[in-house]
Every structure is written in C-alpha cells, then in structure tokens.
N, C-alpha and C positions, 0 to 999 in steps of 0.2 A: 405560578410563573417564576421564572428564574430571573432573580436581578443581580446576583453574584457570580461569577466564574473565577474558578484558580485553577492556574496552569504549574503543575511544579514538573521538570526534568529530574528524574530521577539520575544521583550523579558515581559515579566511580565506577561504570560497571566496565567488564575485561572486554576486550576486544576476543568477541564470541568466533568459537569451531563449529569446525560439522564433529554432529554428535552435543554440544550444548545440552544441558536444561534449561531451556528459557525460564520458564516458571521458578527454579531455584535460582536461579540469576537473579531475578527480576524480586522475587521474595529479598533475597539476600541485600540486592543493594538498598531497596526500601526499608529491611532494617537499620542497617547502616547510617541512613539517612533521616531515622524514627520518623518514619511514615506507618503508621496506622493504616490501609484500608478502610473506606467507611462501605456501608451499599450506595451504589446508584454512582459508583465515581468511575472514570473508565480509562484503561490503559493504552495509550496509544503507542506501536509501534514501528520503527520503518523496519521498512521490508529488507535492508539488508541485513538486519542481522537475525533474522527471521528465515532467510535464504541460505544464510552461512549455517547457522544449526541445523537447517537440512541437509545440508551438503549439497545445494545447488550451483553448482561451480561446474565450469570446463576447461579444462587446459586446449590452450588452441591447436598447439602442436601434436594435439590426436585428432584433430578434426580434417578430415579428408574434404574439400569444399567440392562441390556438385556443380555439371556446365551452370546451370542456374546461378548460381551463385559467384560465379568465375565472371558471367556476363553483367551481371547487375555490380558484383565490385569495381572491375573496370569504370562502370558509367557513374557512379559516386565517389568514385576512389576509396574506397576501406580495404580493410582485409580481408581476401577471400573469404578467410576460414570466422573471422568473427560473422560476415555475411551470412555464411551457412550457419551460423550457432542460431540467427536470428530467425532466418526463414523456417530452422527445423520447430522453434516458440509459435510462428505463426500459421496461421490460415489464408492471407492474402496480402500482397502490398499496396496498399493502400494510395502511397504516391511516393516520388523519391527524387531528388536532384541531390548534387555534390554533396555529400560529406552528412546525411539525410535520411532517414527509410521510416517513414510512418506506417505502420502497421496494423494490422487485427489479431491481436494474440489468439492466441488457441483458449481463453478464457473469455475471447468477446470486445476487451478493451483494444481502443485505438488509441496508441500511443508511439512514441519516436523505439524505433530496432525492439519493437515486441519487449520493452523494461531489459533488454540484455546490457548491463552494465559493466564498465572497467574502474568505475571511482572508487575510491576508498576499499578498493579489493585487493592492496599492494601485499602478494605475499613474501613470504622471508626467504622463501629459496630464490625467487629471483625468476619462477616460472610464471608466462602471462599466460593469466585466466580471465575467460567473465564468467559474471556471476546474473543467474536468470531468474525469474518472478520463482517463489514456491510454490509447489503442485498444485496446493486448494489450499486460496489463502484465507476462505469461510470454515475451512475444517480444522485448518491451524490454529484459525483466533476460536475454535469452539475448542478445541482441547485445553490450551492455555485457560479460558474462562475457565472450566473445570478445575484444571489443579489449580488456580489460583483459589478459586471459589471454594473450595476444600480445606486448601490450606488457612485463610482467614476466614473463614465461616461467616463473610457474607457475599451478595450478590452484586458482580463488576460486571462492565461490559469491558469488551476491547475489541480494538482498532487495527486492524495491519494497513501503516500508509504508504503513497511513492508519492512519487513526485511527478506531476503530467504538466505537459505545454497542452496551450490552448489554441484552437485554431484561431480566431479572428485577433487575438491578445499576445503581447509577449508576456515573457516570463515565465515561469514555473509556480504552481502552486501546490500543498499537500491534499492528493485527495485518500478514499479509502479504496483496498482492494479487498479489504475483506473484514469482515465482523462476526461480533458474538453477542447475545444477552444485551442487545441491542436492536433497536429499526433502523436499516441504512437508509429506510425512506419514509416519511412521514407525510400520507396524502389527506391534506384538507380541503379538497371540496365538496362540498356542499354544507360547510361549515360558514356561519356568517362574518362578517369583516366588521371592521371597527362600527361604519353605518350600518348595521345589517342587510350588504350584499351580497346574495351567495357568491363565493368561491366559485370557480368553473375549472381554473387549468391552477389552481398551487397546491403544486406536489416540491419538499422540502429536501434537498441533498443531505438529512440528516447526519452522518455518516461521516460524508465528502467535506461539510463544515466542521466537525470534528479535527477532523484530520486538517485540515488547513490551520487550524487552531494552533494546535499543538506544532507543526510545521514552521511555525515563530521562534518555538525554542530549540526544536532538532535541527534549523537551517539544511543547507545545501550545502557545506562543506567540509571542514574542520572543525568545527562545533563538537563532536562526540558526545552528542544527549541525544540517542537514538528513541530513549522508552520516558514517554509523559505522562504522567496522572495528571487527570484533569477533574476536577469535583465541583458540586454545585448543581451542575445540571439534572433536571428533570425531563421523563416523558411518559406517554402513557400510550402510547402506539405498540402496537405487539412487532415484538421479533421478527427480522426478516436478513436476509444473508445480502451481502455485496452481490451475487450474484444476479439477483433481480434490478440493480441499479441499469446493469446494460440495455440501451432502449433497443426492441426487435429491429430486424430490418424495415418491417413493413409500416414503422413511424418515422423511421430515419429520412428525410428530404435533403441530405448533404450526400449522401453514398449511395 
C-alpha cells in the first residue's frame, strides 16, 4: 500500500513547437533538474504542450465557418470561425447558452467547445489560433512511455491531462485524456472492504486521480509547470488506455 506521494514539477522547460521532442525535452529538463527516473514513477502532462508538438493549432482566419456554425455563434455569441473549429472536434452539442458549448468530442469526452483552446496559445506573430486536443492522446503517451522508457532503462507510466468542468460542481479539475504503462481504471469488485463486504459498484478513476494530483502543481494559468513526476505510487492492475474511461451510451442516464 502506498503511504507516501511526491509530486515534483519538473522546471525550466522552453515554451514547446510543433515539431518538439517531447521525450528530449522532458529528458533534458529532468537532468537539469537531477531527477533520476525511478520505475513505477509517472509523468504527467498537459495536453497543451503535447498538442503544440503536434502541431495542433488553427489559424482562424483560414477557417471558412459553416451555416451551422454562423447559427449557433449568433445564439452564444462567439466567433463564427472558432465555432466551426469546434463543431469540426465534435460529434454533437451537447448543450449551449451564451458564451457556452458542451460537447462530445470525436474522442467520446464531454467537455466545454470539444478542449478547443485559446489560453496560453499567444503566438509571436500576432496571428489568433486555437489549439485542439491531440489526435490519440493513448498513442501519444504510449510513444513517449517508449522513448522515455529507453532512454532511462526503466519502467514509467505517463499521463496526458486537461482540464474538465463538472456538471453538477464548479470549477475545474485535472483529469486524464490519455495514458501509458498504466490502468486509467482500476475495478474492485468483488474485492472485500475494510468489514469484509463485497464491493459491488468501486471502479477507481485511477488515471483521472493522477492527473488531478499533479494539476496542484501545473494550475490553470501562469504557473508554467506543464510536466509532473510524481513517485511513490503503486498498482497491480494491468494496462488499460483513457480510452476505455468513456462510459457507453447505453450506461449513461444523463444524455
């Protein structure tokens, strides 16, 4: 059982491109910083500079907006053209009033404008972009595990996080979009309880609590500690990807 957790923000790294090596970055500043790698310690990081190495960015002034999207900015008031960035992210809207658009990303998650972002995306020329979730945020953090796991010759898991509101809750919390050499979910029932009562319904956000974790040190704004090591922790559930986090439709009782 784990009675310890260390959270360390790894510090100095550059304000990441498209085209980056995350994995050399991330190597690099942890030397920097004499971080060692141990096994079993796991990288957490946000998805924006995860999305910037990919080159997930759109310049809005190439975006021709759609009647769709001419109609639904009107009734929220946004920009056509970032409307259409979001709609083209999604499968459905979910619901929307002023200034508003919850979504179903084309990846399953329901979150506000499909994760299409404009914070901390300010570039140098002075052209407005957003910047949208990366393609397969399970295939990104399995390569990364790879070259990391190569390069320090042992065994890490990592994290890709954002940042989701809750429906019935304010605020924002860090959850995961994607993982590696890790279980985003950990199900214990029919595992006994402290009295020896079976378990029936605890299945674990493993993953999701990760990422909230580390979400302490990356904050929400100006912070610039996008990439956390976190150590300590243990599990023995096997491997499973963020992708299986999304509950089907046909348990959903809210949509």
């Amino acid at each position: 059982m784990t009675t310890r957790l260390e959270l360390i923000a790894i510090p100095g790294l550059p304000m990441v491109q498209a085209g980056d090596d995350l994995a050399l970055l991330l190597a690099d500043g942890m030397a920097r910083a004499g971080l060692t790698p141990r096994d079993g310690d796991v990288l957490v990081l946000a998805q924006k500079i995860v999305s910037k190495a990919e080159g997930r960015s759109v310049v809005l002034a190439d975006v021709t907006p759609s009647p769709e999207a001419e109609r639904l900015a009107a009734e929220i008031g946004k920009d056509p053209r970032l409307v259409q960035v979001v709609l083209s992210e999604s499968t459905r809207v979910v619901r929307s009033r002023p200034n508003l658009m919850i979504m179903q990303h084309r990846l399953g998650f329901v979150m506000a404008n499909a994760g299409v972002d404009q914070s901390n995306v300010a570039p140098a020329d002075g052209v407005a972009r957003a910047l949208l979730l990366p393609l397969d945020p399970d295939g990104t953090a399995e390569r990364l595990l790879d070259a990391l796991s190569a390069k320090f010759g042992v065994r890490l898991g990592v994290v890709i996080s954002d940042s989701f509101g809750r429906p019935w809750r304010r605020g924002t919390v860090g959850v995961a979009i994607g993982c590696a050499g890790l279980p985003s979910l950990i199900d214990l029932r029919g595992q006994p309880d402290l009295f020896g009562r079976t378990l029936e319904v605890s299945i674990i956000g493993f993953a999701d609590e990760i990422a909230a974790a580390a979400s302490l040190l990356q904050g929400q704004a100006a912070e610039g500690q996008p990439a956390v090591l976190l150590r300590g922790l243990t599990w023995s559930a096997p491997e499973m990807p963020v992708a299986e986090v999304v509950r089907p439709m046909g348990e959903d009782l809210f949509r």
